[in-house]
N, C-alpha and C positions, 0 to 999 in steps of 0.2 A: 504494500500500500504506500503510495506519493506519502511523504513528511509532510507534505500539505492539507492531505485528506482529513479531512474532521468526522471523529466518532461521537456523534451527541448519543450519552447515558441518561435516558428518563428513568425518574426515583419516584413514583408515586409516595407519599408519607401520611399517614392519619393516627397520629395518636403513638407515633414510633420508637418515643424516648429511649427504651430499652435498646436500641437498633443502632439508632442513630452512630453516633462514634466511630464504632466498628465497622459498619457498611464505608462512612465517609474515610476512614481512614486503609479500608481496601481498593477505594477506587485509587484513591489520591496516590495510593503508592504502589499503582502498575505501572510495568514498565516502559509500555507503550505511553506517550503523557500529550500525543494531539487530541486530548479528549474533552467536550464540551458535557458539560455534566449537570443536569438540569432535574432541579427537586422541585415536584411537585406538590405543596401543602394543602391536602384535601377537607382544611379547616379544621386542623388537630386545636384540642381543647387543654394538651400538655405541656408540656415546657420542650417541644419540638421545633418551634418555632426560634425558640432562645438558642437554641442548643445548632442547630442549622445557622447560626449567624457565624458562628465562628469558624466557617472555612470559606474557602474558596469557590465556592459554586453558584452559580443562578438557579433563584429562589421566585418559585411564582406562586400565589396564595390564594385561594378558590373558597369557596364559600361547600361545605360537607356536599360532593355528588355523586362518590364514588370513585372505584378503582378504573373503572372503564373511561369517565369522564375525563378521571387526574393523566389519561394513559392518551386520551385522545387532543387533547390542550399540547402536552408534551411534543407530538406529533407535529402538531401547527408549529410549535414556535422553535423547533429543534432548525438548527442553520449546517449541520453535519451531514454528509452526504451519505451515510450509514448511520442506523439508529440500533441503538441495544435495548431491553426495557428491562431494570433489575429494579427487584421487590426488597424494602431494605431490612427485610430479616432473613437475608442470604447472603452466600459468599461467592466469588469467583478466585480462581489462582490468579495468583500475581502476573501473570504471563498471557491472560487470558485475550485481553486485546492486542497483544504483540500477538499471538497465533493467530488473530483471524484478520491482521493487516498481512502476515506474511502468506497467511492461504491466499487473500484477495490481489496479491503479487503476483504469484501464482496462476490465477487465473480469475477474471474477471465473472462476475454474477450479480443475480439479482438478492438470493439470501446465503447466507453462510453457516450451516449446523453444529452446534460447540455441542461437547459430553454433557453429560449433569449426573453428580451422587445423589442419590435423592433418600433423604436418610427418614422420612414418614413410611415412605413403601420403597423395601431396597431392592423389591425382584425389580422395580423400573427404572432401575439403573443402567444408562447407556451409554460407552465410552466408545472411542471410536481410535482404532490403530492405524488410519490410514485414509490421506485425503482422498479424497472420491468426487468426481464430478457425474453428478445427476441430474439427466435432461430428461430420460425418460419418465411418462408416467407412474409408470409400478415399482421402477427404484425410487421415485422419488417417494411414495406411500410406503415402500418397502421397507428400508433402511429408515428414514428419519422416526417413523412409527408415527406420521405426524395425525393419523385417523384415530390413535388409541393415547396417545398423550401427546396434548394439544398445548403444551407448556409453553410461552411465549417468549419467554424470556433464554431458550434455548438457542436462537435464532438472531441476527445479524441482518440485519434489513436494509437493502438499497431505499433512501428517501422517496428518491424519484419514483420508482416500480410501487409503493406504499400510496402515492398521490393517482400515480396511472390507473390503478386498478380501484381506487376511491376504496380504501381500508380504513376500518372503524370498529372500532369496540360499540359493544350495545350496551347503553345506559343504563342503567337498572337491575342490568343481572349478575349472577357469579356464576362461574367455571365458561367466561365472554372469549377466555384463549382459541379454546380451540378450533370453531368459526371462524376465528380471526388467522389462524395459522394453517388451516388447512385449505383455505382458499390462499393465502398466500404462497405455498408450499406448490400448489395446484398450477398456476399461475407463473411460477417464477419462470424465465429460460432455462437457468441452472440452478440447481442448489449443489453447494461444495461441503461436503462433512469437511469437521478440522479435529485431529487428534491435539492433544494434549493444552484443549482450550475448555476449563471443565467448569461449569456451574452447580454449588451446593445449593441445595433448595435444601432449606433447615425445618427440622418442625419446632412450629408456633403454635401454644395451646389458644391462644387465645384468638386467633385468627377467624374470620369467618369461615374456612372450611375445618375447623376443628372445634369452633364453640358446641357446647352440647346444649346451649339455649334454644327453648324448639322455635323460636323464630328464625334462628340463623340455620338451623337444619329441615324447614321447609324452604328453606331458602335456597338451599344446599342442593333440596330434591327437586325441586318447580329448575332451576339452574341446568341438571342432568338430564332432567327428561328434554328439554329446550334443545341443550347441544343435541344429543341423542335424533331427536327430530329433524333437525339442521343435518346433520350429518346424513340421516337417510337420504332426505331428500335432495343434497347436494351429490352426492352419488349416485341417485338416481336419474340427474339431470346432466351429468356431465357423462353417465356410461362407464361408471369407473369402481373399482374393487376395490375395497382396505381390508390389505389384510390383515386377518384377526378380527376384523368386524364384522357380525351381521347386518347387513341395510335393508332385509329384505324385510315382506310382512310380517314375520315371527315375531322379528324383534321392537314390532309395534305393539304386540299382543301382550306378548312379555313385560314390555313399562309398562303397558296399562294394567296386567294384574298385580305388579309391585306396587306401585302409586296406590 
């Protein structure tokens, strides 16, 4: 990647205190450093605000709309010609943006696929030994898994290709990734895996996908069955297979008697 290329890092934050430091002080000290690094404050009510004053990053401030909303603002005002999006109670290696400026050297694309330990569910742990350039369809569904997890923050996003295809999180909901990723996945010219560019996705008790408030786990279910739906019928319409998915009518029948 040109020493000129700019990586904007969108940081959704609500309420992150616990987070904060350590996320900021992982980004700040990768070794890659053309990075524009932009926190979003989705109207945290903690000392989040205070505590983001003391680096070095641009700070935009939003009235409580969500993670989808903090994710799509980001988008607009990011001026990096590739966008990351990290959640700030995880980590990347130190190296992480240097591996996916030296893939994008490499070879030119519209998204770039980093690993991820994923230490909530370790079987969907996915590392990757070896760059790969994926045009076709079914590698592209194949290897990334991007039909069975939708994790967005895995991914390396060309800005431009993000604007072309008019991508957007949907407001209002939770588990909004994988819609958003799997039509981008779909979509791209190439996608390039990068080995040893790895993302921890930490577990957070208190997150919306782990509150055990039954608001936040009808939240949780009305969220799965959505993607679920979305996903059929994107596969439906584009003629295409995920595999490990069913899209078929079964698997309509099936959310409806768990729901």
């Amino acid at each position: 990647m040109n020493k000129n290329r700019l990586i904007s890092v969108i940081v959704p934050v609500y309420n992150g205190e616990k987070y904060i430091d350590v996320c900021m002080n992982n980004l700040l000290q990768q070794t890659y450093k053309n990075l524009e690094i932009i926190v979003i404050d989705d109207g945290s009510t903690d000392s989040s605000p205070e505590k983001l004053k003391k680096y070095s990053v641009k700070i935009f401030r939003q009235e409580n709309k969500g993670l989808s909303a903090a994710r799509n603002i980001g988008i607009k005002i990011a001026t990096g010609e590739y966008i990351h999006f990290m959640d700030v109670d995880d980590l990347i290696n130190a190296e992480f943006y240097q591996k996916l400026a030296e893939a994008n050297a490499q070879v030119d694309a519209d998204i770039y696929c980093a690993g991820m330990e994923n230490e909530p569910c370790p079987h969907r742990t996915l590392l990757y030994e070896h760059l790969q350039v994926l045009s076709s369809t079914d590698d592209k569904m194949k290897i990334t898994k991007v039909g069975r997890w939708g994790y967005v923050w895995r991914y390396l996003f060309r800005k431009s290709f993000l604007e072309k295809q008019d991508l957007h999180f949907e407001v209002g909901r939770v588990i909004e990734d994988l819609p958003f990723s799997l039509q981008a996945v779909f979509f791209a010219d190439k996608v390039v895996t990068v080995p040893d560019a790895t993302y921890y996705y930490k577990k957070n008790e208190n997150s919306i996908l782990t509150s055990p408030d039954p608001v936040a786990k009808k939240k949780r279910h009305d969220g799965w069955l959505k993607a679920k739906e979305f996903r059929q019928q994107f596969a439906k319409e584009h003629c295409i297979k995920i595999p490990g998915v069913w899209t078929g009518r079964f698997t309509k029948y099936l959310d409806q008697w768990f729901a």
